[in-house]
N, C-alpha and C positions, 0 to 999 in steps of 0.2 A: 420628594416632590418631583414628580413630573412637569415637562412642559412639552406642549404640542405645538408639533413641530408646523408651521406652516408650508405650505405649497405656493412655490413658485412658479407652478401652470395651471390654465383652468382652461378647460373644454366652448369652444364657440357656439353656442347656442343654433347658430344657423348650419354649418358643415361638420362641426364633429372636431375639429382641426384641434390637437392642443395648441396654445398660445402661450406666451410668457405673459408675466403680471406686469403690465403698465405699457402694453402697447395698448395705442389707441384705435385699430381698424384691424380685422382678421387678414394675414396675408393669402388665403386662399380665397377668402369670399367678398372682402374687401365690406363685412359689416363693421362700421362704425358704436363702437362697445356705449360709447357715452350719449349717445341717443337711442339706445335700448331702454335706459333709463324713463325716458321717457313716454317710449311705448303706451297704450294703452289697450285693455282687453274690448272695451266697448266698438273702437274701429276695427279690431278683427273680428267681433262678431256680425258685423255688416258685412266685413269682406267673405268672411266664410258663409251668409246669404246667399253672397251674387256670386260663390263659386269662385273667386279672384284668390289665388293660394299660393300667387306671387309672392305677398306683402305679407307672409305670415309665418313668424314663428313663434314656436312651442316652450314654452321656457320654464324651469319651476322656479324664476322669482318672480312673487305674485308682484303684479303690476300697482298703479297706486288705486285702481280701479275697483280692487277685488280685494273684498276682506279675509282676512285668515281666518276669523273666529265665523264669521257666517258662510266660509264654505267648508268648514271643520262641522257646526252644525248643521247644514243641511245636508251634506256626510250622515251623518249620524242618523236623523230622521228621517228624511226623506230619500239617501242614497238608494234606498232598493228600487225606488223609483223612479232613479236618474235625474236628480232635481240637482246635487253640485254641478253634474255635468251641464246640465242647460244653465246653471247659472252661469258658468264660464264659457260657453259655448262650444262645447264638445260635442256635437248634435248627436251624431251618430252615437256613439257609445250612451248617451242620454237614453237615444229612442231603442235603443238594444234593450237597457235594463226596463225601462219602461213596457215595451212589449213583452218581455217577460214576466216582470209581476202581473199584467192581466192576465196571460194565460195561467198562471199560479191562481188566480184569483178565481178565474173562471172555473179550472180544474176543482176548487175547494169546492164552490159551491154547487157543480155537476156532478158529484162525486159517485152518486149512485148511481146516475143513467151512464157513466162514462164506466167504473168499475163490470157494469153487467157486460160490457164489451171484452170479448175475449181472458174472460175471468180476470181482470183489472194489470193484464200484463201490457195493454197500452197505456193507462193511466201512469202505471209504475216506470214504462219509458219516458213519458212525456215529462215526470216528474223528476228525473233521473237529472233529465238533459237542463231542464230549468234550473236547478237545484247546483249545477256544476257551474250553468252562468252566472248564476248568481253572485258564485267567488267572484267577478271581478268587482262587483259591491265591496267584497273584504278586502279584494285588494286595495280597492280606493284607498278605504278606509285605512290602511297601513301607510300608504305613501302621504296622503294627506296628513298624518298624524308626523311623518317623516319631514314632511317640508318638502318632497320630492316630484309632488304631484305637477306636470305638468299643464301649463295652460297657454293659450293661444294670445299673441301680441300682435299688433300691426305697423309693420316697420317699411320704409321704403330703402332695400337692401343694394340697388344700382348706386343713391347719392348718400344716402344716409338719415333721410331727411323724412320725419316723421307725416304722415299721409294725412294731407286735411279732410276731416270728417264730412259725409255729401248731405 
């Protein structure tokens, strides 16, 4: 019988910094560990709105805000479309895959006025290039099935002190 071994350091969520287990504030970045806890995903998606990228970090412990099983599902069905990402507020990588399945969509259903172009070697580029973005759908889909996926939290990282919602 094996036993696994636990780790005596875990990585700060904010700077990268390893730490020892049972400090309570990061010595490089001075975030306060026990009100990450607290965090929630809903005040960084306001802040990542108004552009404010102060108060935010990226962390893969889902917050209590965000479910495992409904962004494990919308993963699944609606990832090609960037719906996990919007629901955690990852806009950008949301609007990535989203823009690409339209043009996937588009391409499907133009297929013959777009194939008569250059005997369908732009179709087969444009399809090419979609088709590689798309991995980062699978990748989603690995890190989310990992527990690694990261998501965005809103923390006030000068005092410690979790940001009242406006």
């Amino acid at each position: 019988m094996k036993f696994k071994r636990e780790k005596s350091t875990f990585e700060c969520p904010r700077c990268g910094i390893r730490c020892m287990k049972g400090v309570e504030t990061c010595p490089e970045c001075k975030l306060v560990f026990s009100r990450l806890a607290l965090a929630t995903n809903k005040d960084a998606k306001k802040k990542l709105l108004r552009h404010d990228k102060d108060f935010i970090i990226y962390t893969n412990k889902l917050p209590s805000d965000v479910s495992f099983i409904k962004l494990m599902l919308l993963t699944i069905f609606v990832g090609l479309f960037g719906g996990h990402c919007f629901y955690v507020g990852r806009y950008w990588r949301g609007g990535l895959l989203l823009t690409n399945s339209i043009i996937l969509i588009c391409c499907s259903v133009f297929n013959e006025f777009l194939f008569k172009i250059d005997d369908g070697r732009f179709i087969a580029m444009i399809a090419t290039i979609c088709g590689l973005i798309m991995m980062v759908w699978a990748y989603d889909l690995v890190i989310v099935m990992m527990k690694k996926f990261k998501v965005p939290v809103a923390i006030d990282l000068e005092t410690g002190v979790i940001s009242e919602g406006e």
